[in-house]
N, C-alpha and C positions, 0 to 999 in steps of 0.2 A: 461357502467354502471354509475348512477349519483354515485357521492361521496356525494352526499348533505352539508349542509352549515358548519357544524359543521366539518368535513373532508377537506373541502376546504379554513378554516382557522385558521387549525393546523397548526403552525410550521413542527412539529415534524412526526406529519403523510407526510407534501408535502417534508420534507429533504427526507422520507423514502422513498416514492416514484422514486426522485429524482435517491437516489444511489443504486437503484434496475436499474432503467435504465440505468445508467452510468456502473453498475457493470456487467451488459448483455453485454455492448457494450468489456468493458474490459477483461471478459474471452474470449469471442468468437477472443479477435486479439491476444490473450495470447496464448490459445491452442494448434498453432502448437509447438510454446516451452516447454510444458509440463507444463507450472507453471502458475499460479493462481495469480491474483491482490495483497493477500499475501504475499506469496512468492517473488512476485518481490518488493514491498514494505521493507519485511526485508532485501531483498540483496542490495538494494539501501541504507541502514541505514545499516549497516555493511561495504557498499563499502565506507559511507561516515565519518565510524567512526572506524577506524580497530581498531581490539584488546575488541572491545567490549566484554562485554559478556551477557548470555543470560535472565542474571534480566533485565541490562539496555536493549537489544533490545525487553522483555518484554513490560517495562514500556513507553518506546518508540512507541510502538502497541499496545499501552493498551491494552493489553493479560496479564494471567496467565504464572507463568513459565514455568509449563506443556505445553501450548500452543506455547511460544517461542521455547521450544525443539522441538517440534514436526516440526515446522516451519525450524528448522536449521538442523533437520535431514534430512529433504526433501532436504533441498540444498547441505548436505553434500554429500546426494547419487545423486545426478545431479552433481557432481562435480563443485560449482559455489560455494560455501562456505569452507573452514576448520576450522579446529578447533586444536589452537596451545597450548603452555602450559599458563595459564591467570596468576594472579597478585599473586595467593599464590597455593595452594594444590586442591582445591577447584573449581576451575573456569577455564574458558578455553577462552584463547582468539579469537575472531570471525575473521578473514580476507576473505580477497574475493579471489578466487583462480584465476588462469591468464586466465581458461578456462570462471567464470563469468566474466570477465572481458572483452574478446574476445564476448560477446553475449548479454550484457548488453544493448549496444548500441543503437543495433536493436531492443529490445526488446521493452526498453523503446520510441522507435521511433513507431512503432507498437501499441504502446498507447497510446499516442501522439493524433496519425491518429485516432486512436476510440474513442478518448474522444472530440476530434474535430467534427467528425460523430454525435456524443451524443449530442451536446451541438451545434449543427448547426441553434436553432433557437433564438443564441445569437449572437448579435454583438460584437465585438472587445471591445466594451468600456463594456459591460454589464457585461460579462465574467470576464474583470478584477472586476468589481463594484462586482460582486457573492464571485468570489476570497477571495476578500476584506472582506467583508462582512461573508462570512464563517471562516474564520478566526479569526474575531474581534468575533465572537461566541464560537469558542473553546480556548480565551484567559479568558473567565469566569472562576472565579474560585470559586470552593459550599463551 
C-alpha cells in the first residue's frame, strides 16, 4: 500500500512505523517467557535501580501509576519482582528477586537476537548513528 508523500515524511508516522516492527520482533522472542517488551523493560529499571518505587518506575516508563502497578503486579506474580517495605508508610520498595535475576539474562539475550533480526538492514555504524540520534530526540524538552 502507498503511504504517499505526506506519510513518507512524517517523523512521527515513520518512528511509528518503525516500533510496530521492532515491537513484533520483540514480543514474538519474549513470548516463551511470558512477558512482554514492558515488563522486561520495568524489571531492567528495577534491577538497575532497587528500592525504587512505583511513581519513580512510572515516571521512568512514562506510565501512569496505575500503569506501573499493574506492570509490578505481573512481575510480582512471575516471581522476578518483590515488593519490600519503601522510604515511609506509603510506598514499597521495588527489588528484583533471585528468581528475576536467574532469567533476566537470557531474556534480554533473546532480544538482543530480535532486535538484531529487526534492524538487519542496518549497518554497524547506522545503528549506532539511529541510536544516537533517537536519543538526542527524546533529550527535548516541551
Amino acid at each position: 500500500m502507498n503511504e504517499g508523500k505526506e506519510l513518507q515524511r512524517l517523523l512521527g508516522f515513520q518512528l511509528l512505523m518503525a516500533e510496530l516492527h521492532m515491537g513484533n520482533h520483540a514480543r514474538a522472542a519474549l513470548a516463551p517467557f511470558g512477558i512482554t517488551p514492558a515488563k522486561l523493560a520495568a524489571l531492567l529499571i528495577v534491577r538497575d535501580n532497587p528500592g525504587c518505587d512505583q511513581t519513580a518506575l512510572g515516571q521512568a516508563l512514562h506510565v501512569n501509576r496505575s500503569s506501573a502497578m499493574k506492570l509490578v503486579n505481573a512481575l510480582t506474580e512471575r516471581d522476578l519482582v518483590e515488593r519490600q517495605p519503601g522510604r515511609d508508610l506509603r510506598t514499597n520498595a521495588l527489588h528484583i528477586t533471585a528468581g528475576g535475576r536467574d532469567r533476566i539474562d537470557e531474556m534480554v539475550r533473546c532480544l538482543d537476537e530480535a532486535d538484531q533480526a529487526a534492524a538487519v538492514a542496518l549497518s554497524t555504524d547506522e545503528r549506532l548513528q539511529l541510536m544516537a540520534l533517537l536519543r538526542k530526540i527524546r533529550t527535548v524538552r516541551d
